[in-house]
N, C-alpha and C positions, 0 to 999 in steps of 0.2 A: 474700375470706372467704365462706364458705356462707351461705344466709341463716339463722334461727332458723328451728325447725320442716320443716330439708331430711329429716331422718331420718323423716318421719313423710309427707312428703310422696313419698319415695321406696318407702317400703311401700304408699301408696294408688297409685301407677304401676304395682307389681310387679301386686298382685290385678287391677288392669284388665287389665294386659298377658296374663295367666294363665287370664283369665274365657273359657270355651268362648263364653258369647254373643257376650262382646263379638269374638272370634275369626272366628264365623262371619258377621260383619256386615261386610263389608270398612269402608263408610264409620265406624263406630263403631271400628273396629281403626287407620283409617288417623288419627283426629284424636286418639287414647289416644298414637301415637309423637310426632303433632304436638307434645302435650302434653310429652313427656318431653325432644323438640330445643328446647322454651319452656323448660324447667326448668333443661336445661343451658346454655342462653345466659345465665341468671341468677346462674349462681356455684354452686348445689347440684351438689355429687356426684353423679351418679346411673349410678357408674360399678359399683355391683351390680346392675343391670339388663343387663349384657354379655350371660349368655345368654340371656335373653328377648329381646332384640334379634336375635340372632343366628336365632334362631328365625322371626321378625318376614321376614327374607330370604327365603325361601319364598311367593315372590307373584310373579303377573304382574301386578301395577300400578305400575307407573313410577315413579311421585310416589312413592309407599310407599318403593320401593327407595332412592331416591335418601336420602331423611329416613333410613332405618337404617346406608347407607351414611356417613352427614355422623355418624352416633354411633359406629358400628364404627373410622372412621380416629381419634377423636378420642381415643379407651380402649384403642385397642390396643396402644399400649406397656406398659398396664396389666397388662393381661390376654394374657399371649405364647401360653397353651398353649391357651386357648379360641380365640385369632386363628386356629389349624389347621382348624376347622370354620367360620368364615368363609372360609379359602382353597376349601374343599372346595365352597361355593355362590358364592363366584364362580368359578371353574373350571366352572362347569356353564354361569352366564351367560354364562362368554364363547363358547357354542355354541348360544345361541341367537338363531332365526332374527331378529330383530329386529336391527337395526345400533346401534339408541342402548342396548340392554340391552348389548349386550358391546359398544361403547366405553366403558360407565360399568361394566361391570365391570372392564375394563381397567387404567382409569382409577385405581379407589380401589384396585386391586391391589397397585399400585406407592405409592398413597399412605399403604399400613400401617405402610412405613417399620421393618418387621420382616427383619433382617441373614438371620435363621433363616427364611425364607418365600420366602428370593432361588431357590431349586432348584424350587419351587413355582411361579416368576412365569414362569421362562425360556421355556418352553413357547406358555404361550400367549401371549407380548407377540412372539415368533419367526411363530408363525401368525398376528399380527393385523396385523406385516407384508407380507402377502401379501392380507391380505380382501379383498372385493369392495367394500366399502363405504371409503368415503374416509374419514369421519370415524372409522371403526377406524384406518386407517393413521394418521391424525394422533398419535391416541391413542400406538398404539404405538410409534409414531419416539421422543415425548419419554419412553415408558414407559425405554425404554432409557438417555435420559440422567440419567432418576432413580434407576435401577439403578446403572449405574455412580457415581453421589456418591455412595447408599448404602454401599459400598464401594469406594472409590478404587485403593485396594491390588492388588485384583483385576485381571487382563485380560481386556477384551472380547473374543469368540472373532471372528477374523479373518473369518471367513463373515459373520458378523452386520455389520461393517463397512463389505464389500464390500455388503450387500444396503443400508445405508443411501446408499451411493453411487450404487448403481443406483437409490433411488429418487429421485435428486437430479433424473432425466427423469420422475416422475411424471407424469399427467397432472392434478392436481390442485396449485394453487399455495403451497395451506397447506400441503401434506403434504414438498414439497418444501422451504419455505423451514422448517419445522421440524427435515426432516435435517441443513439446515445446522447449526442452532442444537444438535443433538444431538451434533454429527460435531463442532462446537468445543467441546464439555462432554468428551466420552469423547477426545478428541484434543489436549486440552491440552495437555501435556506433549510434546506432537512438534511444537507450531507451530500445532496448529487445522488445519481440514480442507483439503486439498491443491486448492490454486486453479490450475489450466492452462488454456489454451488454449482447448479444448473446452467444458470447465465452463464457465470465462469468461464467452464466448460466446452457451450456452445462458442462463446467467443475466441476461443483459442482454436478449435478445430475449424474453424473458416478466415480463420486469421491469414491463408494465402491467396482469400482471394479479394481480400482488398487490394487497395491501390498503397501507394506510400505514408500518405497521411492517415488513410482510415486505419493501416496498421499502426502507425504513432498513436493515433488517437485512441483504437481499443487496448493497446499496451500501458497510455498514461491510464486506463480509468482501472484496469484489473490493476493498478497498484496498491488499492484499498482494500481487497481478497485475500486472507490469510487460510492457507490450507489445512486441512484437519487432522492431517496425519501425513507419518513419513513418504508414506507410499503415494498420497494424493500430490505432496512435494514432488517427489521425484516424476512421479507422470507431467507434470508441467514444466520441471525444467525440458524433463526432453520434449514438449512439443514445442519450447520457446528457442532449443540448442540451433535450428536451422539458422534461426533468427539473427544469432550473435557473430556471426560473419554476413551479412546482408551485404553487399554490394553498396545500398544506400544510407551515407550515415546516420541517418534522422532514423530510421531503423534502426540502425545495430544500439543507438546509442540509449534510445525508449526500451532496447531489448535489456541490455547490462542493467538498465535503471530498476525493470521489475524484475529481473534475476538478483539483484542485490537486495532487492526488496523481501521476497518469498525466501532465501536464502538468508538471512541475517542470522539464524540460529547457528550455521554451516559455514566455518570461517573456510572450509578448506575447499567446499565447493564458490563461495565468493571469489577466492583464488584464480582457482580454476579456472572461472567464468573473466576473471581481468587478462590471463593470461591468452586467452582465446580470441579478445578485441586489439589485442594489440596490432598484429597486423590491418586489421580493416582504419585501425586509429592513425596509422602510419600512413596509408592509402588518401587518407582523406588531411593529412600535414600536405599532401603533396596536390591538393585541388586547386582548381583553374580560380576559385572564390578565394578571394582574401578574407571573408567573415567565416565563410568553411573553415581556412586555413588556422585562424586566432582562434576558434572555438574548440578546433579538436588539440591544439597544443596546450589549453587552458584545460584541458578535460585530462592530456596527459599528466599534464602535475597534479592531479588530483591520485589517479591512480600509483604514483611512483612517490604516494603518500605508507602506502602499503604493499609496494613491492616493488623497493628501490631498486634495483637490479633489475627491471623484467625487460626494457630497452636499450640495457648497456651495451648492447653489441652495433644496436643503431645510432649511435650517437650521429653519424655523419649526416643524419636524415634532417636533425638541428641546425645545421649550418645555414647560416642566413642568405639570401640572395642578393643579390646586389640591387633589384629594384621592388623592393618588401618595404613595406613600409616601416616606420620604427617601433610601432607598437607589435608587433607580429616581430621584430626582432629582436624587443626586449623580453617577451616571453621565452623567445626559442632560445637566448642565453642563460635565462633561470632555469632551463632544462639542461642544459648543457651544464651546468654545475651541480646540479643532480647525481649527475651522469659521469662525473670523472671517476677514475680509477689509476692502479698503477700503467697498467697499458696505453690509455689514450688520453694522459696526461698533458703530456708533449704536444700532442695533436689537436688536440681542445684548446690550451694555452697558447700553442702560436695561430690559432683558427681569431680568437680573442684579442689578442694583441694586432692583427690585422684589422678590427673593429674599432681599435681607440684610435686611429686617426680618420674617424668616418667623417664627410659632411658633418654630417647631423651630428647636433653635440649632445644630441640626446643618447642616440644609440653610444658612443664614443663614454660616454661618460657611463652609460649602463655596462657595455665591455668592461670599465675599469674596477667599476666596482663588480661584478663577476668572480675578474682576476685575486681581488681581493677575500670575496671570500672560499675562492678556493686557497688561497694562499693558507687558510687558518690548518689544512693538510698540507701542504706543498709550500711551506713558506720560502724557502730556497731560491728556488723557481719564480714564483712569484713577486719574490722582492727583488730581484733582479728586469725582469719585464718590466716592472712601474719604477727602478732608479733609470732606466733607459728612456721612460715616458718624458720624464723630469726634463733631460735634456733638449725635450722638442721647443722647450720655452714659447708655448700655446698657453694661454690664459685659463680655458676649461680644462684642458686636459692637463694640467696643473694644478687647478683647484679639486678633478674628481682624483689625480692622484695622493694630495698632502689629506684629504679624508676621508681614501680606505685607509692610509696608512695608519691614519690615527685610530682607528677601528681596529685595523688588524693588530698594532700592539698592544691595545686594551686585552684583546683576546689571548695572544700570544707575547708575551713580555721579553719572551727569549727573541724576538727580531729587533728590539728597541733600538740594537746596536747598531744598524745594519739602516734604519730609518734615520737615526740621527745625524749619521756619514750623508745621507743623500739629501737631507734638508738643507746643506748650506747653499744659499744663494739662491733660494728657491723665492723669497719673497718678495721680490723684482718682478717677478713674473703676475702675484695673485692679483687678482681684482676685483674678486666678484666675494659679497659677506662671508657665505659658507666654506671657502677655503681660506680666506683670512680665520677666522675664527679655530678653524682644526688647526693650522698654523701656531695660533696663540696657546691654544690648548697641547699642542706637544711642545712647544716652548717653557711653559710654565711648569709642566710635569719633569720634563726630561734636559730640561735649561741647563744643567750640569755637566752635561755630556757634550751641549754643541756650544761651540767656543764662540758664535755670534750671537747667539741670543740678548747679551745685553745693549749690542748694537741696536737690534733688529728692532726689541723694544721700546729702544730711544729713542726711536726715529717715530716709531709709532703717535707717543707720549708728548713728541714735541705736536705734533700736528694732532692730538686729539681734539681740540675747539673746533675745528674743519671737520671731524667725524662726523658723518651723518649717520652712522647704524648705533644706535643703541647695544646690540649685543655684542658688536666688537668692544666696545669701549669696555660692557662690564667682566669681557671674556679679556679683555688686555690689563682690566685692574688685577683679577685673579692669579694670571699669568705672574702679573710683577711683584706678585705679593709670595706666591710659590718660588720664584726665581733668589727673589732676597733671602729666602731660609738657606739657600746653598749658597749664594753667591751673592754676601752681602756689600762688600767692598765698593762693587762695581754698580748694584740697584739703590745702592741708599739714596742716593740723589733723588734719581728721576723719579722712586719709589715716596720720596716726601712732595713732588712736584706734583704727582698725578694726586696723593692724595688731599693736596690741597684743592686742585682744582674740581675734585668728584665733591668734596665736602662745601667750599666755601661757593665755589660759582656755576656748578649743573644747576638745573633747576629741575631736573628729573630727578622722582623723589627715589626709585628705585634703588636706582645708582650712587643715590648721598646716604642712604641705609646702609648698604653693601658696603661704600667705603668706611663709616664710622665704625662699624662692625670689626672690620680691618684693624681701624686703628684703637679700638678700644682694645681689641684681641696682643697687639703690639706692647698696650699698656701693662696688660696681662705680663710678660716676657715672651721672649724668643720659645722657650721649649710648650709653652701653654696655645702657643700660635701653631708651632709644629705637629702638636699634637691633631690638632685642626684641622689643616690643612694636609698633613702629610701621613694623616691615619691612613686604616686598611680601606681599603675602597668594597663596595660590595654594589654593584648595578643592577638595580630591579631589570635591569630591559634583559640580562641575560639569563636566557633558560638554558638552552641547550650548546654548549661552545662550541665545539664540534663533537659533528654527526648530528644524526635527527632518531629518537626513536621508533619503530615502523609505526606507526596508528592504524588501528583496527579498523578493516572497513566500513565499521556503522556509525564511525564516526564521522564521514564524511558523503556516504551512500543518497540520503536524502535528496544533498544538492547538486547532485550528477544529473546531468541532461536539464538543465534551469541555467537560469542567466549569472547564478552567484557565481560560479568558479569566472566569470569574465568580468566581473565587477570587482578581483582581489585585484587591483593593477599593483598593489606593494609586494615588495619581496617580502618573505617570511624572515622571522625574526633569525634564525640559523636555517643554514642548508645543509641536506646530508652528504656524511663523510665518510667515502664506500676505505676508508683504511689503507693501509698498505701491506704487505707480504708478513709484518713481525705481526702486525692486528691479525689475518687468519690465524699466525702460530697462535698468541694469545686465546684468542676464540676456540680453536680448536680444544683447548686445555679446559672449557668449561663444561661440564657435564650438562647444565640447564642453564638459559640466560636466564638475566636478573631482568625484571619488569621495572622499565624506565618511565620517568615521568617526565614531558615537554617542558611543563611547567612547574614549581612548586607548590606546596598546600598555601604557602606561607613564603612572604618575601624576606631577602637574604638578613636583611636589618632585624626582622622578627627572629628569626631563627637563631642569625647570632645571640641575638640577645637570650633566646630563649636555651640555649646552648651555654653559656655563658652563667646562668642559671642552675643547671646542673639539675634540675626536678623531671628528668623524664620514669617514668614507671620500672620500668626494665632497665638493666644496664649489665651488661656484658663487657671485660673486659680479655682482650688477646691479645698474644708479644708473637710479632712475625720476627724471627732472627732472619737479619740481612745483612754480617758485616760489612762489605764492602759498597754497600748504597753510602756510606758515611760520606762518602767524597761526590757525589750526586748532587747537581747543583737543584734548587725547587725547578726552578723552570723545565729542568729534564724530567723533570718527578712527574709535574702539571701537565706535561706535553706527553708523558706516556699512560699518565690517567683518562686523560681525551681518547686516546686512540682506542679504549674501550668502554667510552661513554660514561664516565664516572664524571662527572658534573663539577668545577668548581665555583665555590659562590663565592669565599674570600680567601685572602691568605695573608699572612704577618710580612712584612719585610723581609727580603731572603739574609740578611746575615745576624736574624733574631733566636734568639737560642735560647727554648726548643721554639723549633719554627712549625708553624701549626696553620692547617691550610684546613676551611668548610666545603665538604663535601654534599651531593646531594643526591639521593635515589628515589625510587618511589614508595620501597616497604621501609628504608630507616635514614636514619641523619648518622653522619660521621666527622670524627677529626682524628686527622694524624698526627701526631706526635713524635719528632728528632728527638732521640736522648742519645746517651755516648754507647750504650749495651747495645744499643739495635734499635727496631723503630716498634713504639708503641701503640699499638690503634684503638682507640677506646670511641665505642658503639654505642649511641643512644639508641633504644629501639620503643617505638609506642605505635601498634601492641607488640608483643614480643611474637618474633617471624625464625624460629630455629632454622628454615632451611636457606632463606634470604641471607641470615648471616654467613651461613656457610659458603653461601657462593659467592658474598663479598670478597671475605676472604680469601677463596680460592683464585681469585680474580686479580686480588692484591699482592699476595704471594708470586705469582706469574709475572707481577709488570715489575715486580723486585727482584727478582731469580736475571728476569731479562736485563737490567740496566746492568745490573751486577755481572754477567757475560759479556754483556759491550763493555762494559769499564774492565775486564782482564784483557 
C-alpha cells in the first residue's frame, strides 16, 4: 500500500526534477533521482515521473544512469509508448566509447521486458556480440536468452546461434560459460546445447579458469557427453580427478556427479571416485551453513548406499550439536545407524540415548527409533536402553519407545520376552493414538505372556463410547479378539461387550464390518477363528530385516548433486547391518557372495502361495547333515540367517513339526525343513542357477556348523 501523503510527495520530485538549477547542478540532479529510487523502494507510486526520468538519461555520469536505469526497467510495463524514447538513449549508449556505458545499456535493454521493443533490441545485442570489450559480450550472450523467453514462440535466427557457438572458444571464461547457459535457454526444446567431442574437450581443459559456478555449470552440461572409447574415458577422468577434492562443495559435488556419470560402465573406478569425496563431504558436514550442512549429510547416505563402510571410522563427525536444528539431527542419526559396528556400538548407542530426552520431541523420538533399529543387531543392548526409557514416564518418549518395540519384535521374535517384562504399567503413561495403538497391537499378539493385558483392555473397552480415534477402537477390537484365543476365561466378557457395542451402536461402518466378521468367524469355532487370526504372518513392508544389500552405484548416481536425496525426509525401509565378529567368520568362509535383492520380484503372500504350489521349473533337492541344530530354537536359526543376509519372509509357529521358515534371495526362493535325521533344504530355482545354489548352500552349512559349536 502507498504511504499517506505519496501524491504530495510525488509532486515535490516532479518541480525538483523540472528545476533548471537544480538540472544544471549535476550533484543536486544526481541526489533529486536518489530521492525518487528512496521513494520507490518505499511503496509510493512514483510511476508519473516516467518522463522526467527518461529525460534524467542524458548524462555522462555513471551512478546517475544506472539509478534512472533501476526506474525506467521498474515502470516500463507501465508506461509502453514512452519506453520508445528510452530505446532511442539507450541505443545511443550502446555506441558509446566507454565499455560499462553500453554493457549497462545493453543490459537494461533486454530488461524492459517490452514484446513491442524486441525489433529495437535485435541490433545492438547482434553487435555487442562481437565488441571488443568482454564484459559487453557477457552482456550480450545472456541479452539473447532474455529475448528469447521474452517470446518463446519465436525462432532465433540460425546466424545468431551459430555465433553463440563460436563464442563457446572465447577467450574470456565468463563470456563463454554464459553461451553455454544461453545455448540451453534458446535450445530447449531440441535437447540443450549440442555436446561433442571438440566442445567437450575444449571445456574441460579451461575448466580452471572459471570461477565456482561456471565450473558447476560446464560440469552439469558435459553430463550429456558419453566417451568413445577407453582411453578417451580415462583422459577425462584425469582432467576431472583435480576436481574431486575442490575445496568448494558445489564443486566437488558437480565433479562425483559427472565422474559417476562417464564412469557407470566402471563400478571399481565409481568406487574410487566415492572414496576420494569423502573427505571434502566430511569438510563440508562441518560448514558454517546449516543448508551446506543437511545437503552434504543427505548426499552421504546416498553414498554409503554403496560403500557401507567407507565413513566407519568417522562416525564421531555425526554427532549432533546441541544448537542444530532437528532436521540436520534427524539425518545425522540415520547415518549413525549406518554406521554402527562391533566397535562403536557402545559409543553410538550411549551418544543416542543422550538424544531421547531432547527438547524437542522430535529429535528425542527419532534417537528412539534409531536405537531401535539398531537393536534389530544389538538387541541386548538396545532393549535395555528403551526398558530404562520406559521408566522416565514422559508421554512421547513412551509412546516412541512402546512402537520401535513393537517393530523390533516383529523383526526379531527372540526379544518378545524381554518386551513384554517392560510393558507392564506402561499405559498410564500413553496418550497420544500412535503409541496407544502399538500398545494394543503387542497386547493382542503377545497378551499371553503379560499378565495385565486383560486389565488394560478393560479398562480400554469400558471407556470406548468417549473414544475419539477410530483406529484405536478397531486396533482394540483386534487386540481382544487375539487375546480371547489364549486367554479366554478372562476376555469373554468384555469381548461380548465390545462386540456388541462395534455391531449394535457405531455408526462407523468400518468398524461394525470388522466386528461382524469377528463374530461371524466366532460362529465358525474357536480353531477356524484361530486359524485366522493366529496364522503365519508374512509383511509386504519387509524387504530386507537385517542388513541392506550394497546397490550399485547407477542406481542411485543420477540423483546425486539434485534436490531428491534432501526430499527423502523417511527412513528407509531397513538400515544396514555392518554384522558382528561370527558374520566376518561366516563371510570369510564364502568363496563368492550371493547377489541379494532389497526387494522381492513378488510379495511374500504370492510367493507363499506360489510355493505352496510346488510348480517351479527346476527343483533341486539337498540334506545338509546337522545333528545337533536339533535342539536350535527357530529364533536362533532366523537371527543367525540375518547375520548373512538371507531374507526371511514367513515362518510356521516355532513348536510346529517340521517347522518350515520362506526364505528369500535374488537368483532363487527357499524353504527349510526340521525333520528328526537332520535338516532338509528343498530349493525352488526359476531358472536354474547351479553356482547360486551352491553358494546358498555353502552359506547354510556355515550358519549350522556355527550354532552347532555354540550349542557344544
Amino acid at each position: 500500500m502507498p504511504y499517506l501523503g505519496g501524491e504530495e510527495t510525488v509532486r515535490e520530485l516532479r518541480r525538483a526534477l523540472s528545476n533548471p538549477n537544480v538540472q544544471s547542478d549535476p550533484l543536486r540532479y544526481r541526489n533529486t533521482i536518489l530521492k525518487v529510487i528512496r521513494t520507490m523502494s518505499q511503496g509510493v507510486d512514483v510511476s508519473g515521473l516516467f518522463s522526467e526520468m527518461v529525460k534524467a538519461c542524458a548524462t555522462v555520469d555513471v551512478v546517475q544512469k544506472k539509478l534512472v536505469y533501476v526506474f525506467l526497467c521498474s515502470y516500463a510495463t507501465l508506461n509502453p509508448e514512452l519506453s520508445l524514447l528510452v530505446i532511442n538513449s539507450l541505443r545511443k549508449d550502446c555506441q558509446d566509447p566507454n565499455p560499462m556505458v553500453r554493457s549497462l545499456a545493453l543490459r537494461n535493454m533486454t530488461n524492459l521486458r517490452l514484446p513491442s521493443l524486441v525489433e529495437y533490441v535485435e541490433q545492438p545485442l547482434t553487435a555487442g556480440l562481437r565488441d571488443r570489450a568482454a564484459c559487453v559480450r557477457r552482456v550480450a550472450v545472456l541479452g539473447w536468452a532474455k529475448l528469447h523467453n521474452l517470446q518463446p514462440s519465436s525462432e532465433i535466427d540460425a546466424v545468431v546461434v551459430n555465433e553463440l557457438y563460436s563464442l563457446l572458444r572465447d577467450p574470456d571464461p565468463v563470456v563463454m560459460v554464459n553461451c553455454l547457459r544461453a545455448l540451453e535457454e534458446i535450445l530447449k526444446e531440441e535437447g540443450g546445447v549440442a555436446i561433442n567431442k571438440p566442445i567437450t574437450h575444449h571445456l574441460l581443459n579451461r575448466l580452471k579458469e572459471c570461477d565456482i559456478w561456471g565450473q558447476c555449470e560446464v560440469l552439469r552440461v558435459l553430463q550429456r557427453y558419453r566417451p568413445q572409447s577407453e582411453d578417451e574415458l580415462f583422459d577425462i577422468l584425469s582432467l576431472l580427478d583435480s576436481f574431486l577434492v575442490s575445496p568448494h562443495p558445489p564443486v566437488m559435488a558437480a565433479t562425483l556427479s559427472l565422474f559417476l556419470s562417464v564412469s557407470s560402465s566402471l563400478p571399481a573406478v565409481s568406487l574410487a571416485a566415492l572414496e576420494r569425496v569423502s573427505g571434502p563431504l566430511l569438510a563440508a558436514c562441518g560448514s558454517g551453513s546449516r543448508e551446506m550442512r543437511f545437503a552434504a549429510v543427505c548426499h552421504i547416505q546416498l553414498l554409503l548406499r554403496s560403500v557401507p563402510g567407507l565413513l566407519g571410522v568417522h562416525y564421531k563427525r555425526f554427532f549432533c550439536g546441541y544448537a542444530e536444528p532437528a532436521y540436520i539431527k534427524e539425518r545425522k542419526m540415520q547415518v549413525l545407524v549406518e554406521l554402527v559396528n562391533d566397535e562403536n556400538v557402545a559409543m553410538i548407542l550411549d551418544e543416542l540415548k543422550g538424544y531421547c530426552t531432547d527438547v524437542n520431541t522430535d529429535t528425542a523420538q527419532a534417537a528412539i527409533s534409531a536405537i531401535g533399529r539398531i537393536g534389530r543387531s544389538y538387541s541386548d543392548r538396545c532393549l535395555q536402553i528403551l526398558t530404562g526409557l520406559l521408566g522416565l514416564k514422559q508421554d512421547h518418549i513412551t509412546s516412541a519407545v512402546v512402537q520401535t518395540m513393537r517393530d523390533l519384535v516383529w523383526v526379531c521374535p527372540q526379544c518378545s520376552d524381554t518386551v513384554c517384562l517392560a510393558l507392564e504399567g506402561c499405559e498410564e503413561t500413553l496418550q497420544d493414538i500412535q503409541g496407544r495403538q502399538a500398545l494394543l497391537w503387542l497386547l493382542g499378539v503377545y497378551g499371553e505372556r503379560i499378565s495385565s493385558a486383560p486389565y488394560t483392555l478393560e479398562v480400554l473397552i469400558d471407556g470406548v463410547r468417549s473414544e475419539a480415534s477410530l483406529g484405536i477402537k478397531m486396533e482394540l477390537l483386534t487386540a481382544t479378539m487375539r487375546l480371547f484365543l489364549c486367554r479366554p476365561a478372562e476376555t469373554q466378557d468384555m469381548l461380548g461387550r465390545l462386540l456388541h457395542y462395534c455391531i449394535e451402536e457405531t455408526t462407523d461402518m468400518c468398524m461394525r464390518d470388522q466386528a461382524l466378521l469377528y463374530y461371524r468367524l466366532l460362529h465358525c469355532g474357536i480353531e477356524e477363528t484361530r486359524k485366522v487370526l493366529q496364522g503365519r504372518r508374512s509383511d509386504p513392508s519387509l524387504g530386507v530385516l537385517i542388513g541392506r544389500p550394497t546397490k550399485p552405484v547407477s542406481q542411485w548416481a543420477r540423483c546425486f548433486n539434485t534436490l531428491e536425496p534432501l526430499s527423502q525426509g523417511a527412513v528407509e525401509a531397513e538400515s544396514a547391518s555392518r554384522g558382528n565378529s561370527s558374520t566376518d567368520g561366516l563371510a570369510s568362509s564364502i568363496t563368492a557372495p550371493l547377489s541379494l535383492s532389497l526387494s522381492p520380484a513378488v510379495s511374500p503372500e504370492d510367493f507363499e502361495h506360489l510355493w505352496l504350489q510346488r510348480q517351479a521349473l527346476h527343483t533341486e533337492r539337498e540334506c545338509v547333515r546337522c545333528p545337533a541344530v536339533l535342539h536350535c530354537s527357530p529364533q536362533s536359526l532366523q537371527a543367525a540367517m540375518q547375520l548373512v543376509n538371507i531374507q526371511t519372509l514367513a515362518f510356521t509357529p516355532q513348536h510346529t513339526l517340521p517347522w518350515r521358515v520362506y526364505l528369500y534371495t535374488h537368483t532363487l526362493s527357499e524353504d527349510g525343513q526340521e525333520e528328526e535325521e537332520g535338516i532338509k533344504v528343498t530349493l525352488n530355482q526359476q531358472p536354474r542357477d547351479d553356482d547360486a545354489l551352491r553358494q546358498f548352500l555353502t552359506v547354510l552349512t556355515t550358519v549350522l556348523n556355527t550354532l552347532s559349536s555354540e550349542k557344544d
